[in-house]
Each structure stands twice: as C-alpha cells, then as structure tokens.
C-alpha positions as CSV (number, residue, x, y, z in Angstrom):
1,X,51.1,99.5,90.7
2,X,48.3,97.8,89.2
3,X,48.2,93.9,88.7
4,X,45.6,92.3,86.9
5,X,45.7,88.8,87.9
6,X,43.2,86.5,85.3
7,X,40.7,88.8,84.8
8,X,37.8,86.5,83.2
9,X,34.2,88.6,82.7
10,X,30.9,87.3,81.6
11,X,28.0,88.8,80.6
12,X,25.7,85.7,80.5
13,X,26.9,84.1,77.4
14,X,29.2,87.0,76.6
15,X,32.9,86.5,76.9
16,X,33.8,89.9,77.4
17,X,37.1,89.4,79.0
18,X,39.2,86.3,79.1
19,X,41.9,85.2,81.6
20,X,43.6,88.4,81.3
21,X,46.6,89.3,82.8
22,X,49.3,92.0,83.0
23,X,50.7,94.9,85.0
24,X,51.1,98.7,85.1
25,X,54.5,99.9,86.6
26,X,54.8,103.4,88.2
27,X,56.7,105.7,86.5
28,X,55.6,105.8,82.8
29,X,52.2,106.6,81.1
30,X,50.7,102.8,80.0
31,X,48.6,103.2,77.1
32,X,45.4,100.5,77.1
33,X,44.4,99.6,73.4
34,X,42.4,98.0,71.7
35,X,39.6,97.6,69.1
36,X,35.8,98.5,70.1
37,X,34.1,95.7,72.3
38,X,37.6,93.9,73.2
39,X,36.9,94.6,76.9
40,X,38.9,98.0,77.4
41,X,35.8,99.5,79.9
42,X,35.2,96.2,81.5
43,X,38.6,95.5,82.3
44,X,38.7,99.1,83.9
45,X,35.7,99.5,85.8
46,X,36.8,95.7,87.2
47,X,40.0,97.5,88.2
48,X,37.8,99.9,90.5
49,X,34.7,97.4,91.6
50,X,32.4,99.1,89.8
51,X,32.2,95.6,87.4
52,X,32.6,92.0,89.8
53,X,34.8,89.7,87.9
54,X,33.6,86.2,87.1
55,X,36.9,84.8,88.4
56,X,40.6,86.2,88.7
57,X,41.0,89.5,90.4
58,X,42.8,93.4,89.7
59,X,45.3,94.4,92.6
60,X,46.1,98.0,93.2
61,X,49.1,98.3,95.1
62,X,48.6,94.5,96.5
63,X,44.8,95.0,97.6
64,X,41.7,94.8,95.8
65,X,40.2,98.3,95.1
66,X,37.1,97.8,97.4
67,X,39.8,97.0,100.3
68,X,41.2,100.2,100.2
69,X,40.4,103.0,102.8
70,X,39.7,106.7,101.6
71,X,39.9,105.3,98.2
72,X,40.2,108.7,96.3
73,X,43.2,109.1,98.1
74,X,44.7,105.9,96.2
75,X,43.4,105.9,92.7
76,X,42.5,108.7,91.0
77,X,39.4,107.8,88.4
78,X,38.1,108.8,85.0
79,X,36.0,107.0,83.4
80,X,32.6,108.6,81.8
81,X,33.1,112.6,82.3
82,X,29.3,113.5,82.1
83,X,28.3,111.2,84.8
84,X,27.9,113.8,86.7
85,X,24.4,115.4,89.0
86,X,23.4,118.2,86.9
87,X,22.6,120.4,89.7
88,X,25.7,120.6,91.7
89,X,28.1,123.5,91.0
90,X,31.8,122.1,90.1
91,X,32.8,123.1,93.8
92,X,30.4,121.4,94.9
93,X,30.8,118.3,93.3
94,X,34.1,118.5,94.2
95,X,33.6,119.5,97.8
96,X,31.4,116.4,98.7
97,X,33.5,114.0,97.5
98,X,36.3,115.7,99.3
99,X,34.4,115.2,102.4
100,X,33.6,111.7,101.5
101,X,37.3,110.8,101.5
102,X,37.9,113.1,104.2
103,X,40.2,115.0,101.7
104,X,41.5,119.0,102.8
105,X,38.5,121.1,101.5
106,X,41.4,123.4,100.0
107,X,42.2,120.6,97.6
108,X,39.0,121.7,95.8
109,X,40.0,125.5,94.7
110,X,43.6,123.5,93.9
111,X,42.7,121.0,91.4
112,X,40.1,123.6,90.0
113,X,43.0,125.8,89.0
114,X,45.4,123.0,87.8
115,X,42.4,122.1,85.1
116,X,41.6,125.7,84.3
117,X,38.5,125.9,85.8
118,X,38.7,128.5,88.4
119,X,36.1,130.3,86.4
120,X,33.5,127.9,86.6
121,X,33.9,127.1,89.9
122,X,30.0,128.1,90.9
123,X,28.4,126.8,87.4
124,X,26.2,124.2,87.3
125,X,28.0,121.2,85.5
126,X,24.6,120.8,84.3
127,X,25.4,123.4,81.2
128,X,29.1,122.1,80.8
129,X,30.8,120.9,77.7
130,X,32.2,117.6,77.1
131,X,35.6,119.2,77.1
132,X,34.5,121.6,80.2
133,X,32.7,117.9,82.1
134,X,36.8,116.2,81.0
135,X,38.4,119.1,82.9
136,X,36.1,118.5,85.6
137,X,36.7,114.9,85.6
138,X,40.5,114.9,86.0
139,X,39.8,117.2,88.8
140,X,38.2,114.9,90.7
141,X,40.6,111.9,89.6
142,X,43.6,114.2,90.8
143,X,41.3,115.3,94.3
144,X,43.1,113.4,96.4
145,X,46.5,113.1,94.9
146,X,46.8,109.8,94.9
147,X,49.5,107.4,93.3
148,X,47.3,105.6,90.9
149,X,45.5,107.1,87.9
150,X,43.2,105.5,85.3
151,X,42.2,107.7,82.2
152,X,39.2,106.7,79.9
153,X,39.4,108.4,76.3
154,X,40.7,111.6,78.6
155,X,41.0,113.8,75.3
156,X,37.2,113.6,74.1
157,X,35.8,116.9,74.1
158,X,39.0,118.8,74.4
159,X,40.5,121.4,71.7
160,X,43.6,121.9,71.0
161,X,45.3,123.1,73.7
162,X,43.4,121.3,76.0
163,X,44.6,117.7,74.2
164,X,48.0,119.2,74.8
165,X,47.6,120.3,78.2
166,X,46.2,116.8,79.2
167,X,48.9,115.2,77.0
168,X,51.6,116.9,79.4
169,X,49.8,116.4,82.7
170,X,49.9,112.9,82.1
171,X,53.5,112.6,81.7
172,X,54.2,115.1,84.5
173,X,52.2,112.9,86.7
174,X,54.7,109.4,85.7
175,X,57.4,111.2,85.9
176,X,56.6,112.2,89.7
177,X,56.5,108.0,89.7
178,X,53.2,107.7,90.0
179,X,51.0,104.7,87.6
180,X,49.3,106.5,84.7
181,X,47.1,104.0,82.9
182,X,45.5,105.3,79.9
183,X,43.1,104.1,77.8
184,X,42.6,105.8,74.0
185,X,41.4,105.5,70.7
186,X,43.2,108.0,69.2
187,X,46.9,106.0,67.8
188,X,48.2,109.2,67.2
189,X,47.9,110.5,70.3
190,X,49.4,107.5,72.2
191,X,51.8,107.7,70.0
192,X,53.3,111.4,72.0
193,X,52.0,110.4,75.2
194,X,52.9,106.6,75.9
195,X,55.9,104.9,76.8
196,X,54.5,101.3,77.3
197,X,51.6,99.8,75.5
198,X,48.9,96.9,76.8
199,X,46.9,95.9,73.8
200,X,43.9,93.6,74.1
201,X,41.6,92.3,71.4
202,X,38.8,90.2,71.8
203,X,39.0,90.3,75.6
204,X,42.4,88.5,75.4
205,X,45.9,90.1,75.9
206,X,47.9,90.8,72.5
207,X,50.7,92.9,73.5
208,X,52.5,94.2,76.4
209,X,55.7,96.1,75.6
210,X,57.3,99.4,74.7
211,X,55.6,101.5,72.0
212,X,59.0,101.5,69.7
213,X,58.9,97.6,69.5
214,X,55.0,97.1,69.4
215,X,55.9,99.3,65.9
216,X,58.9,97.1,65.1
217,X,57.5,93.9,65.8
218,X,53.8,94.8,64.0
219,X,55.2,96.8,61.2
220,X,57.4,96.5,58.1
221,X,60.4,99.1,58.2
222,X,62.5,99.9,55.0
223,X,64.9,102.3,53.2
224,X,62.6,104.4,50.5
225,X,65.0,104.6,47.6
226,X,64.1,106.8,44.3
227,X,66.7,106.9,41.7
228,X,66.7,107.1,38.0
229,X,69.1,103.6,37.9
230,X,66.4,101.3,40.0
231,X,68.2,98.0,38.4
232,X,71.6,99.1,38.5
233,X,71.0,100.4,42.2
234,X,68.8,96.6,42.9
235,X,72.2,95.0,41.7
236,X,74.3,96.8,43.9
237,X,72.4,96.0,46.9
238,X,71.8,92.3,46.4
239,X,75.7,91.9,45.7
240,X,75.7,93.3,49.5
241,X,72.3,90.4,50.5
242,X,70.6,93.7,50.9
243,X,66.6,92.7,49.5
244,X,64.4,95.1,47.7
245,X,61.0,95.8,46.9
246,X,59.2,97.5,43.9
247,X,57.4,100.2,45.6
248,X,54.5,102.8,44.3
249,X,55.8,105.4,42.2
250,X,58.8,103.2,40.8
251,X,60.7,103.6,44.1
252,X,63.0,100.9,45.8
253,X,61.8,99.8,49.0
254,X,65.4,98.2,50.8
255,X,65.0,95.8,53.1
256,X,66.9,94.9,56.3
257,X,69.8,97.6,56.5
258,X,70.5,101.1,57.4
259,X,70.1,104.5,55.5
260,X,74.2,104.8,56.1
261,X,74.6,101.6,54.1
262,X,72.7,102.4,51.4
263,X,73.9,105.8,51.4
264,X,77.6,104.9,51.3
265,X,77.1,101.8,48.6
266,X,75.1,104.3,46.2
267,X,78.2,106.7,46.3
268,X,81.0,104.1,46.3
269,X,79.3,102.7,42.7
270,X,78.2,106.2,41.7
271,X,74.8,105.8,41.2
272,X,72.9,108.3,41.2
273,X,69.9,108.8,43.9
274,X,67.3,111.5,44.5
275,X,66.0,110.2,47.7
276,X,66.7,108.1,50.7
277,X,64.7,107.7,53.5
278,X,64.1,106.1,56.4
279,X,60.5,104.4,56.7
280,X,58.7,103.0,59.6
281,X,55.2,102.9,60.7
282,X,53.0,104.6,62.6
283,X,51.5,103.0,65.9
284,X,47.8,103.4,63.7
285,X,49.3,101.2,61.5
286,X,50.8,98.5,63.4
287,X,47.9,98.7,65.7
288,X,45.7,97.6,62.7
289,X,47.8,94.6,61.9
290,X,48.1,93.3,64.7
291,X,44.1,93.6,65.4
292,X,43.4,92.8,62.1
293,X,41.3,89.5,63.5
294,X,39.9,91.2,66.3
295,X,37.6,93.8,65.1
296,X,34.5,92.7,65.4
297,X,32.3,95.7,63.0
298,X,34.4,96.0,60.4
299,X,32.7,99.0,57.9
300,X,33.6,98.9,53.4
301,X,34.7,102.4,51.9
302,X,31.6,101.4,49.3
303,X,29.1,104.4,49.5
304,X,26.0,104.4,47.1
C-alpha cells in the first residue's frame, strides 16, 4: 500500500504540489492523472526520495521509502526509461543492481525473458529504442519482485503489441494483489487498464474513485434517439417526466432514463424510431471537464 500523507512541494516560489493526500490499495491497477505541470512526477519521485517534500510525507507499506532495506525488493520503479549508462549491456545493468539489493543473479535472465528481451541481453542499452529502454525499465522495476509498483507513461515507445503486452502485465501483477500505480497520459489507455483513478490538477487532489463513476459523475449520459416523429416522440416522454434535448443531426438526446424505457414507451404509442442508443462518455472526455480549470498551456485550433 501506498499512503500519501499531505504531500506539500516547493520549488522556491513554485507550488508544485499542495497538501495532497490519498492512497493506493493492493489489488487493482490505480491510474495517476492529470494535466501537464499538476505535480504527477513530483508527487512520484517524492513517493521514492528521489524529491524531499517541503512538509507531509509518502508511506510505502507504513515506512518512508528511504527506510526500507533492499529497497528493490519492495518497490519496483519506473520512472524515466532512458536514464540509463550507455555503456552497460542490459545484463549488466541488470546484474549490478541485482547485486546492489542482494537480489538472486538468476532473476536477471528471468525478468529479461518476461519483457522479451532475451535477445538483447549483451547490447549496449546505449543503441536501444525508447520502446526497447521501456522493456528494459520494467525489468528492472520487476528485478526484485516486489509488492509495490510505480509506472511513469510505461507505454511510450512501445508498438502495438508491446502497449498490449504491458497493458496485461499490469493487471496480472494486481491481480496477484500486489499495488500497481500508474501514471498516463493516454485516457484511452487507462480507460482498459485501470480500475481506480487518482486525479490531480494543479498539484491539488480532484478525484479519487472508480473509473465508471469518475465518467458518471464528470460526464453527461443520455439515450440518442432518431426518429422521423421528434415531437410526437418529445411528447410521449415528457408525459412520462422523461427530459429531452435537441441534439446534432435532429436527434433526441433523453435525459435521465433507461434505453428499456424508451424502448418500451416508443412501441406502446407506436412511434416510429430508427435508433436508440445508449450514450456515455469516454474517460478523455470527462477527464477534460473536470480539468477544465487546471490546464495551465492551453493551445487554439487557429493555424495561419
């Protein structure tokens, strides 16, 4: 578990993060959100002591991370994949911090074939890809198979099967009840991979809950209705309280009822429908409203 206990950081005059607190429970994969500059790295690197906090403290399972002994062994780390010395091989790199943490050296040729990178074993990371440097960087985060994990943008560099592969590794791990704490950019993909979200903006906690309510409680959800009777089917519904909106396209947009509902009262009044749907919103687009005031570069579609 990871406990962040009013995490404040300043950077001089720079408020990076403020009075922050919130946990990560074993078990699930916690997605870590927010817009750019709302303290997502600081708050990490605080979480491993590689940032000192200005006042309040991070916990991994009840200590603070400097505390811990053979620290690989407890938290597994990833947090900038080409911080790496150019020169070692990715066995070697490995090795040595095996032997720093006085970690088997057979864990080495393990992790290297659970991140597909058997092949590379005795290349210079020096020459590696961003995706090959990600691969190399879980490695080492899952070296000493420890019980907490910490993921920075863990997809960058990867292709297609390699987002998936990482996608299902991360699940794998929470579901052997270890803390998965993953920190992304990419909505869609937290959308498959998450089961609990922690969103920040501003350095300042905004939401901690479930991905299906962060949509529900940041998003607008209707029935799409098209139909070549939009008043007589508007009539229907209000006789039933049931709200509507003009949508694009001439649609009906009903709010606050079930597809089932307006289903059964377009048949029972024999009106005549070509569509209804369900409509929710994505987590991209519920992450947007509810950061709306917390972006703090905010780019125009204008182009001259």
């Amino acid at each position: 578990m990871i406990e962040v206990q009013n995490l404040t950081k300043r950077y001089g005059e720079t408020l990076a993060v403020d009075r922050l607190s919130f946990r990560v429970e074993p078990g699930r994969v916690t997605g870590f959100l927010g817009p750019n500059g709302a303290g997502k790295s600081t708050t990490m690197r605080a979480m491993v002591g590689l940032d000192k906090p200005t006042s309040g403290q991070v916990l991994i399972d009840g200590k603070p991370y400097e505390e811990l002994s053979r620290p690989l062994t407890r938290v597994g780390l990833l947090l900038d994949a080409k911080a790496l010395h150019g020169g070692r091989t990715a066995y070697g790199h490995l090795l040595g911090l095996a032997r720093s943490n006085r970690i088997p050296d057979r864990r080495v040729p393990e992790v290297l074939k659970t991140v597909g990178l058997e092949s590379a074993a005795k290349k210079r990371s020096g020459g590696f890809s961003l995706g090959m440097a990600q691969r190399l960087g879980v490695a080492a985060a899952l070296l000493g198979d420890p019980q907490v994990l910490l993921f920075d943008e863990p997809v960058n560099g990867l292709d297609p099967e390699g987002i998936l592969w990482i996608r299902e590794l991360m699940k794998k791990l929470a579901a052997e009840g270890r803390t998965v704490f993953v920190s992304s950019h990419l909505m869609s993909e937290m959308a498959l991979t998450a089961e609990h979200l922690i969103v920040i903006g501003q350095g300042r906690l905004l939401a901690d809950t479930s991905v299906e309510e962060f949509i529900a409680r940041n998003s607008r959800s209707y029935i799409l209705i098209r139909t070549p009777e939009p008043e007589r089917m508007r009539e229907v519904l209000a006789a039933q309280g049931i709200h509507t909106d003009d949508g694009p396209g001439g649609v009906l947009e009903a709010v606050g009822t079930t597809l089932e509902t307006v289903g059964s009262l377009a048949a029972q009044n024999q009106v005549t429908v070509y569509e209804i749907s369900p409509r929710t919103a994505s987590l991209e687009e519920a992450f947007m409203q509810l950061t709306a005031d917390s972006v703090d570069y905010r780019a125009t579609q204008e182009v001259r």
